[in-house]
C-alpha positions in Angstrom: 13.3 -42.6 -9.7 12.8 -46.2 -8.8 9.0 -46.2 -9.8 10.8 -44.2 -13.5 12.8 -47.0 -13.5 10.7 -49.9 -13.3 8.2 -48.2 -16.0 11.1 -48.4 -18.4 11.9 -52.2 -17.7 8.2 -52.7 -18.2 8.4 -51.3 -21.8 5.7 -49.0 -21.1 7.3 -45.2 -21.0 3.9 -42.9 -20.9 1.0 -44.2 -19.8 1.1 -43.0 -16.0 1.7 -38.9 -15.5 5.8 -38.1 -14.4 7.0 -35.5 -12.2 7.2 -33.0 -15.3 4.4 -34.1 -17.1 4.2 -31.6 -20.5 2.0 -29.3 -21.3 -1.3 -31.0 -23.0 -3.5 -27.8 -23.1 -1.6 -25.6 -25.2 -1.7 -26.0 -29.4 1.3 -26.0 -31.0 2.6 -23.8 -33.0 2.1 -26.7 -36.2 -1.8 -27.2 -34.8 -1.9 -23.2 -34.8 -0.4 -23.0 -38.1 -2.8 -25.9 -40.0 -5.7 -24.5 -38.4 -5.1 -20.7 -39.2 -4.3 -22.1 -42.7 -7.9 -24.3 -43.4 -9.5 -21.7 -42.1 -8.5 -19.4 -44.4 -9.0 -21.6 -47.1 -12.9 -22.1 -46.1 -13.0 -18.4 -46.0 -11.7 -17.5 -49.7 -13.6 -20.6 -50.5 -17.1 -19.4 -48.6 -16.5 -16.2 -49.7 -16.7 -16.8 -53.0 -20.2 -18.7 -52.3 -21.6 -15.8 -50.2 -20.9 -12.7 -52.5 -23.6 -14.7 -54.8 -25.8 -14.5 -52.1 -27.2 -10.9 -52.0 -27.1 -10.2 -55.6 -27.6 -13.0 -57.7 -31.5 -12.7 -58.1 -30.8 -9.2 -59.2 -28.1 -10.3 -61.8 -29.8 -13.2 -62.9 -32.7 -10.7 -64.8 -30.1 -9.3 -67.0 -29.8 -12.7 -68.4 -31.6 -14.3 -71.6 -34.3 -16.7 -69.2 -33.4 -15.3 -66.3 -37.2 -13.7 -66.0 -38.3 -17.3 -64.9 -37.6 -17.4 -61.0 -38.3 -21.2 -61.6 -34.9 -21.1 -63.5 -33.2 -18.8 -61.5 -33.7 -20.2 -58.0 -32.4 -23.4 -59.6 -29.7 -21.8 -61.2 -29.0 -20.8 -57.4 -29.8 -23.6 -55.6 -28.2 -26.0 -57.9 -24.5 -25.1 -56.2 -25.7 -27.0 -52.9 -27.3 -30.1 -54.5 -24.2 -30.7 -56.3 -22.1 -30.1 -53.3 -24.5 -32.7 -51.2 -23.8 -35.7 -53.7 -20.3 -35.4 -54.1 -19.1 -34.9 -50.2 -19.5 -38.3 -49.6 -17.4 -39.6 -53.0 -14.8 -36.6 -51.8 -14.6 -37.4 -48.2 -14.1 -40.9 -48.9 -11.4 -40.3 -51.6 -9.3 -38.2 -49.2 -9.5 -41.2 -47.3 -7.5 -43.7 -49.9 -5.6 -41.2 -52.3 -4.5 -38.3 -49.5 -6.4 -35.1 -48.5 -4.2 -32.2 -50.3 -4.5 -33.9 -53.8 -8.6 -34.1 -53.7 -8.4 -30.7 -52.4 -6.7 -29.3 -54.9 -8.7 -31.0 -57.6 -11.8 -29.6 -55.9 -10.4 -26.3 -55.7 -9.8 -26.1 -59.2 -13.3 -27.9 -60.2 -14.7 -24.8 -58.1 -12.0 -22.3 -60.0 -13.0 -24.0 -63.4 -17.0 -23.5 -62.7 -16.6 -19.8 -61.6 -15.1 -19.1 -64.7 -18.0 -21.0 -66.7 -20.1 -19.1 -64.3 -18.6 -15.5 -66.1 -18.6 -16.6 -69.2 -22.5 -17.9 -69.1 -24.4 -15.8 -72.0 -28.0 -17.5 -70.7 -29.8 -18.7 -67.3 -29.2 -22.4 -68.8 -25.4 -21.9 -68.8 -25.5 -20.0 -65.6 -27.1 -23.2 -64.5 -24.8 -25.5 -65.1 -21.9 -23.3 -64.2 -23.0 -23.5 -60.8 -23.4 -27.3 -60.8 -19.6 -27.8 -61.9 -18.8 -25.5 -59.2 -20.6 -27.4 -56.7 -19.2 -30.4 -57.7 -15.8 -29.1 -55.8 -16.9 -30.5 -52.7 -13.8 -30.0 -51.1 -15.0 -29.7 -47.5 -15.2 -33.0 -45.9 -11.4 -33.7 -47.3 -10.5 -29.9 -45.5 -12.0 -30.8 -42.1 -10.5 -34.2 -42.0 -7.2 -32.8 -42.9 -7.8 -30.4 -39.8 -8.4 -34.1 -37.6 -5.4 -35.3 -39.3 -3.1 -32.5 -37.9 -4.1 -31.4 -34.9 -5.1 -33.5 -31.8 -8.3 -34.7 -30.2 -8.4 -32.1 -27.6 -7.8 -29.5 -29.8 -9.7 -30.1 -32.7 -13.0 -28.3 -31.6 -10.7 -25.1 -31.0 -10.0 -25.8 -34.8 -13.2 -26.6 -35.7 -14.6 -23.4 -33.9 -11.3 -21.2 -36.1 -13.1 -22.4 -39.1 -16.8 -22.2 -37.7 -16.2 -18.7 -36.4 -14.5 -17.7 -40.2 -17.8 -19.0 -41.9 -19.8 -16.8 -39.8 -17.8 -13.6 -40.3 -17.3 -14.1 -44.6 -21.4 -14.3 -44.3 -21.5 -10.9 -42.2 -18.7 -9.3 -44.4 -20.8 -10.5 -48.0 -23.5 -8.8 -47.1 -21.7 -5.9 -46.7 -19.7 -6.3 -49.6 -21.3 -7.8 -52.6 -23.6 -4.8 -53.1 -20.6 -2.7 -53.5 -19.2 -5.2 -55.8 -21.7 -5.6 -57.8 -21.9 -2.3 -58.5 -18.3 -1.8 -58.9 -16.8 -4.4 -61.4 -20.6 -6.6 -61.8 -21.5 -10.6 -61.8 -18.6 -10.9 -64.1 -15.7 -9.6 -62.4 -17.5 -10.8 -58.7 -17.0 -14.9 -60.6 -13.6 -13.2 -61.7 -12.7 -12.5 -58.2 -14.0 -16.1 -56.9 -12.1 -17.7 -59.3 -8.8 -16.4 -58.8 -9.6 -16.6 -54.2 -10.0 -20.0 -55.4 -6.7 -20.6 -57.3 -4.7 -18.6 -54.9 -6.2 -21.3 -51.9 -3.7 -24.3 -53.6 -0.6 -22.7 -52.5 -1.7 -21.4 -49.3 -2.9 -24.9 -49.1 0.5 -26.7 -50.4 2.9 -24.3 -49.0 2.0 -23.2 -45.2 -0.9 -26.3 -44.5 1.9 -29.1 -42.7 1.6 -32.4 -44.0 0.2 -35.4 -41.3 3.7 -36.2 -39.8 2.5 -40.0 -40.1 1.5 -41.4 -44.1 -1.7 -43.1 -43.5 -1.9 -46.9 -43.2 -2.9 -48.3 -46.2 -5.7 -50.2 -44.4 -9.3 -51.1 -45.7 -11.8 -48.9 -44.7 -15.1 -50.5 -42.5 -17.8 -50.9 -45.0 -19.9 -47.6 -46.0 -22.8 -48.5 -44.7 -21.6 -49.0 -41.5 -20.5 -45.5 -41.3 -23.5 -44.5 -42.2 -25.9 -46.4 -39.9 -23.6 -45.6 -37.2 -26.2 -44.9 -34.6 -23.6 -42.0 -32.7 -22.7 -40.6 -36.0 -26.3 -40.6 -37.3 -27.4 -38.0 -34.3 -24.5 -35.7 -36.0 -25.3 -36.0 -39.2 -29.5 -35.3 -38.3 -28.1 -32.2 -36.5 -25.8 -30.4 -38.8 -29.0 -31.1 -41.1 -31.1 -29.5 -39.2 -28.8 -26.3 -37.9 -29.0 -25.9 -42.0 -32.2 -26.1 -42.3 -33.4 -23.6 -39.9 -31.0 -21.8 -40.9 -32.1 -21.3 -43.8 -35.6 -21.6 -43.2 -35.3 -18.4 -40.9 -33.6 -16.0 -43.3 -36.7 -16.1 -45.6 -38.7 -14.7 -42.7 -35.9 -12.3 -41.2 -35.2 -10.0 -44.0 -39.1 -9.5 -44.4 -39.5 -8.8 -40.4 -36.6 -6.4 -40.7 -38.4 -4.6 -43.5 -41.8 -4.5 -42.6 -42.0 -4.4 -39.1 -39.2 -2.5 -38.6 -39.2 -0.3 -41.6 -35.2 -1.2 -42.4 -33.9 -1.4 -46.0 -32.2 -4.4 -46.9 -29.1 -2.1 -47.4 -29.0 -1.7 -44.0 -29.4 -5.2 -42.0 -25.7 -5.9 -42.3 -25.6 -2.9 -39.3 -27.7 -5.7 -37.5 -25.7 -9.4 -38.9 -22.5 -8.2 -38.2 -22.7 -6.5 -34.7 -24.6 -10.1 -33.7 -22.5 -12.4 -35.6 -19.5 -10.5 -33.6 -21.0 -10.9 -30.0 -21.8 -13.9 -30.3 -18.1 -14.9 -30.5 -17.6 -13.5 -26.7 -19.9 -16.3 -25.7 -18.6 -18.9 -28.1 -15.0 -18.6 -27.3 -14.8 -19.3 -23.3 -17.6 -21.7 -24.1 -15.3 -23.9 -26.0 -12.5 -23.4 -23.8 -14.6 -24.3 -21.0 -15.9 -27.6 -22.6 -12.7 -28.7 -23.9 -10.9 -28.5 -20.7 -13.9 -30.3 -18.2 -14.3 -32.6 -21.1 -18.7 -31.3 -21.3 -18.3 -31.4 -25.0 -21.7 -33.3 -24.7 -23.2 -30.5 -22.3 -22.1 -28.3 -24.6 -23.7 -29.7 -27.6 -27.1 -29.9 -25.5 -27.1 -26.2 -24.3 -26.4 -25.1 -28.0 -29.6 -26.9 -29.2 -31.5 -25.8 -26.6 -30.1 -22.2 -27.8 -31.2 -22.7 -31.3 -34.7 -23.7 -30.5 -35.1 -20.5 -28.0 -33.9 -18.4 -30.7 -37.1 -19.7 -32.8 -39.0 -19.3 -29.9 -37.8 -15.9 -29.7 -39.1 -14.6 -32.8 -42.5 -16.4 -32.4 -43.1 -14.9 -29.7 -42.0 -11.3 -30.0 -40.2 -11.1 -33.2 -41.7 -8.0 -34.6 -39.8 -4.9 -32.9 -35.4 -4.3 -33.7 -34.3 -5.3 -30.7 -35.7 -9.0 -29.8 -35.3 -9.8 -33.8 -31.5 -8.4 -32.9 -31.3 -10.2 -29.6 -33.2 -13.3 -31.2 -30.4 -13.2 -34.1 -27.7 -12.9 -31.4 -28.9 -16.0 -29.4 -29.2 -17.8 -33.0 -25.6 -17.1 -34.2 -24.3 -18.3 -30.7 -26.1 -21.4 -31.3 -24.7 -21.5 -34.7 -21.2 -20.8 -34.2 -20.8 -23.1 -31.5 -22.5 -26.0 -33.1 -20.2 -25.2 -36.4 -17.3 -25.8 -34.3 -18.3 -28.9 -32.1 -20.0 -31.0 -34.0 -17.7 -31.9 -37.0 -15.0 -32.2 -34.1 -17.5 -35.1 -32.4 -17.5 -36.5 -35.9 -13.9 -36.8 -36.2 -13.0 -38.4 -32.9 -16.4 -41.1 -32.7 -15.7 -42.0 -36.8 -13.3 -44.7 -37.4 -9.8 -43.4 -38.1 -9.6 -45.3 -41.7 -13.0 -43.5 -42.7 -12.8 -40.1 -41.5 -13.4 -38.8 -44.8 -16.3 -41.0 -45.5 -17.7 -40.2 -42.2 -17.2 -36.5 -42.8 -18.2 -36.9 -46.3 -21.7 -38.2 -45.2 -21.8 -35.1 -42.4 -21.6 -32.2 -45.1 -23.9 -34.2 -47.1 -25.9 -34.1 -45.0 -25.1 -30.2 -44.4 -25.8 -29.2 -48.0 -29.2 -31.2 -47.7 -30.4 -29.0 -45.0 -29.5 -25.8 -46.8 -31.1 -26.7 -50.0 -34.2 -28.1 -48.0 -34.3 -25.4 -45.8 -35.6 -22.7 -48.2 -38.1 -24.7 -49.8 -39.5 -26.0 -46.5 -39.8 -22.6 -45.1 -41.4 -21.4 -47.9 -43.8 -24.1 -48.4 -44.8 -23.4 -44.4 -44.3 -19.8 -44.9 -47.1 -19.7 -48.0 -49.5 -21.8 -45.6 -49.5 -20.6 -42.2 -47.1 -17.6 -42.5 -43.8 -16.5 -40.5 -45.4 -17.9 -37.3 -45.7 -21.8 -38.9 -41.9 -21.4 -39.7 -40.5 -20.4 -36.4 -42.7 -23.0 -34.9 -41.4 -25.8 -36.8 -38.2 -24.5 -36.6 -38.7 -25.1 -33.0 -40.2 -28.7 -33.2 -37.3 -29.8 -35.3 -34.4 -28.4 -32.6 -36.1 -29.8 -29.8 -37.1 -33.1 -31.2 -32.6 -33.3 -32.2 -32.1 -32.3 -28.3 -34.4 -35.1 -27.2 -32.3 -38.0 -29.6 -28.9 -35.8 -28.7 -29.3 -36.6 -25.1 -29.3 -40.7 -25.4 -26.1 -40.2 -26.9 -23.0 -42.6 -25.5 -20.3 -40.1 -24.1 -17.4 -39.6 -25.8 -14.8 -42.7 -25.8 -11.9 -42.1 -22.9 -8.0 -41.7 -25.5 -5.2 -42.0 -24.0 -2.0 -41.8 -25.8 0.6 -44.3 -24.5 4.2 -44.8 -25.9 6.2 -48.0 -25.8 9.7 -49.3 -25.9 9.9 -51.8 -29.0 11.7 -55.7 -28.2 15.4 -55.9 -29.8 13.8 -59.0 -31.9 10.6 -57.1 -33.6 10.9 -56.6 -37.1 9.6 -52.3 -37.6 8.9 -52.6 -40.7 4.8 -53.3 -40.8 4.9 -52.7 -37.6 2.5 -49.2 -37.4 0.6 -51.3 -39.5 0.1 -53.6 -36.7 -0.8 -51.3 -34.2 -3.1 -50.2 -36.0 -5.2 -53.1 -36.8 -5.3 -53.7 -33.0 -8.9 -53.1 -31.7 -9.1 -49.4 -30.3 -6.0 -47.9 -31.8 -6.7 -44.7 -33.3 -3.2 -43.4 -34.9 0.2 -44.9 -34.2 3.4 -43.7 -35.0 7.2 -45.4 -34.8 10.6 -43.8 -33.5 12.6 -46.1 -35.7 16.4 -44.8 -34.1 15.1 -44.6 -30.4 12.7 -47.9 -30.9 9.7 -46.2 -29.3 6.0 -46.7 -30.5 3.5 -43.7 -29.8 0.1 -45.2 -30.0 -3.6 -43.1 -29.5 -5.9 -45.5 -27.9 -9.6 -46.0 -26.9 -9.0 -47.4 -23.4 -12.4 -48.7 -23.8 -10.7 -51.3 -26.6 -7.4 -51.6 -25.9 -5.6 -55.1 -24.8 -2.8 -54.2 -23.0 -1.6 -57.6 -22.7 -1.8 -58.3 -26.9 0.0 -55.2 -27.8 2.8 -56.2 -25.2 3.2 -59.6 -27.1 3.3 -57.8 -30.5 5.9 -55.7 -29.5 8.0 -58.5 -27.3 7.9 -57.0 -24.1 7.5 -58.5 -20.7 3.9 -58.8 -19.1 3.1 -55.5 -17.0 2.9 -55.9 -13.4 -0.2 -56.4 -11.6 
């Protein structure tokens, strides 16, 4: 009690653990709730994108210049070149006007192109219609939102909630476009993406919780810093390139499962969706495991190291059912725990007033990949066949693990609270705190007079944020 007592006279209330010290390892129910709720939105929102997927070259035929596959591969590919340019203008939007309004404008961009999309009498309308839909680029603003809400040792659970949700709408689309397709056609599918699209706002304005902080209205670092940070730059090269094999892979896949293994494409969701669900037995306690010994970066390496012996997989043996299916299982582990970890790094190494930018430049860099990926493959494909894919596939993942590995680790955050002096003026003051060198968010108890501040100890000046809010010196 006398060691309680004399933390209190110092000012400083939490920064050393109590006798009752609360939980830290649990989500709340509000963190539980936000992240259930993005996740959801990503998957009406991918959803929409992967029922395209199986059946749109088919569709595409049926339309006046649709015969040209010059025109209908852009018509296709157009959707992620879009999406690349504008994350960045997105991400960094969310930053200054709020997150939920440039969501909902990107929603209904995306709602607004879908119906274009079914409207589109030609291959040159189609075109466009999936550039305006592409130009709701919605998701750097929707995983910043998910750093905004829930807290730094929690976010890769969140991160893995959404990761996890993109892998399963892939698995289910495959499944259930054909169907679709056949059922109501290309018209009502865009019907049906337009109205998953609509129906995200409310789910997004009514259940999402809103940060419990407003955002400081302080200036953001300059772009290109962000950008040409070197920590964030191994990030953004990595989501890149988990895109572009990605991609790269699925032209050769599909063709193995055909003509080595004799499987009609009707059939290889019986192989994506068993994988894509065992792989979430290993991605799970993973992510548990590396939140809670704090090996986020171990985790990061072992995953890329996965990726590239999933290439090496199918180089080497990739021609019978079972090591394409085992190959495809190591893959989607890879995958899925990648998806999850590194937008989380992104979040907690950008700086807090540009975590939209920085995000914005990460699923740039993301839609790059995916566009690049197919051509790439193809172009290595056409050359020196399925073999001179996988092979560069695996060049690519090891030559990220080699720059992944000189990566700083992670910065040490601490969250301390602090008793604020009869004479300071609160008003300004979370502005204050956070213009101090290493705060991260800070938030003020006007009626009790306590300060809650996330710090980078690495940073932090004890003694200067003691001044600022007129406390005594802390005991040596």
């Amino acid at each position: 009690m006398q060691g309680a007592s004399r933390l209190l006279e110092s000012g400083l209330l939490v920064s050393l653990p109590d006798m009752n010290p609360p939980i830290k390892d649990r989500m709340t129910r509000t963190e539980l709730r936000a992240g259930a709720a993005l996740a959801s939105i990503f998957a009406l929102r991918m959803l929409g994108l992967f029922l395209v997927l199986p059946v749109f070259s088919v569709f595409a035929k049926t339309l006046p210049g649709g015969d040209n596959i010059l025109w209908t591969g852009l018509a296709f590919g157009v959707f992620g070149l879009t999406q690349g340019f504008m994350q960045i203008p997105f991400g960094m939007a969310s930053d200054r006007f709020g997150r939920k309004p440039v969501i909902v404008f990107g929603l209904l961009l995306y709602a607004a192109g879908s119906l274009m999309a079914m409207w589109a009498p030609d291959i040159w309308w189609m075109t466009a219609a999936r550039a305006l839909q592409g130009l709701g680029a919605i998701s750097a603003a929707v995983t910043a939102l998910a750093a905004d809400l829930v807290r730094e040792q929690h976010r890769t659970k969140v991160m893995a909630m959404i990761g996890s949700t993109i892998g399963l709408v892939f698995a289910a689309s495959l499944v259930i476009a054909p169907a679709l397709y056949s059922a109501i056609g290309m018209d009502g599918i865009f019907l049906v993406i337009a109205c998953m699209a609509v129906l995200a706002i409310p789910l997004l304005l009514k259940v999402v919780p809103d940060p419990e902080a407003p955002p400081v209205k302080l200036p953001p670092p300059p772009f290109a810093k962000v950008i040409g940070d070197s920590q964030l730059m191994r990030l953004n090269f990595g989501v890149f390139t988990v895109h572009l094999v990605q991609m790269a892979m699925f032209l050769m896949i599909p063709l193995a499962l055909v003509e080595q293994v004799g499987m009609p494409v009707t059939a290889h969701w019986k192989i994506y969706l068993p994988v894509v669900l065992a792989s979430f037995v290993i991605m799970v306690p993973a992510i548990i495991w590396s939140e809670r010994r704090a090996r986020n970066k171990t985790l990061l390496l072992a995953a890329i190291l996965a990726m590239a012996a999933s290439q090496l997989m199918f180089l080497v043996s990739g021609d019978t059912l079972w090591t394409i299916a085992g190959g495809l299982f190591v893959f989607f582990t890879a995958f899925n725990l990648l998806e999850a970890s590194l937008p989380s790094l992104v979040s907690r190494i950008a700086p807090p007033t540009a975590k939209g930018a920085a995000l914005g430049a990460f699923n740039t860099s993301q839609a790059l990949g995916a566009a690049l990926g197919s051509s790439v493959g193809g172009a290595i494909a056409l050359n020196f066949g399925a073999r001179g894919v996988f092979v560069f596939c695996t060049v690519l993942a090891l030559g990220w693990w080699l720059w992944a590995r000189t990566m700083r680790p992670l910065p040490v955050i601490e969250v301390r609270e602090y008793e604020i002096g009869e004479d300071v003026d609160i008003d300004g003051l979370r502005a204050q705190l956070m213009s101090l060198p290493g705060a991260r968010e800070a938030t003020i108890e006007a009626e009790r007079r306590i300060a809650s501040v996330k710090v980078n100890l690495e940073l932090w000046d004890e003694a200067r944020v003691r001044r600022l809010l007129g406390l005594p010196a802390a005991a040596h």
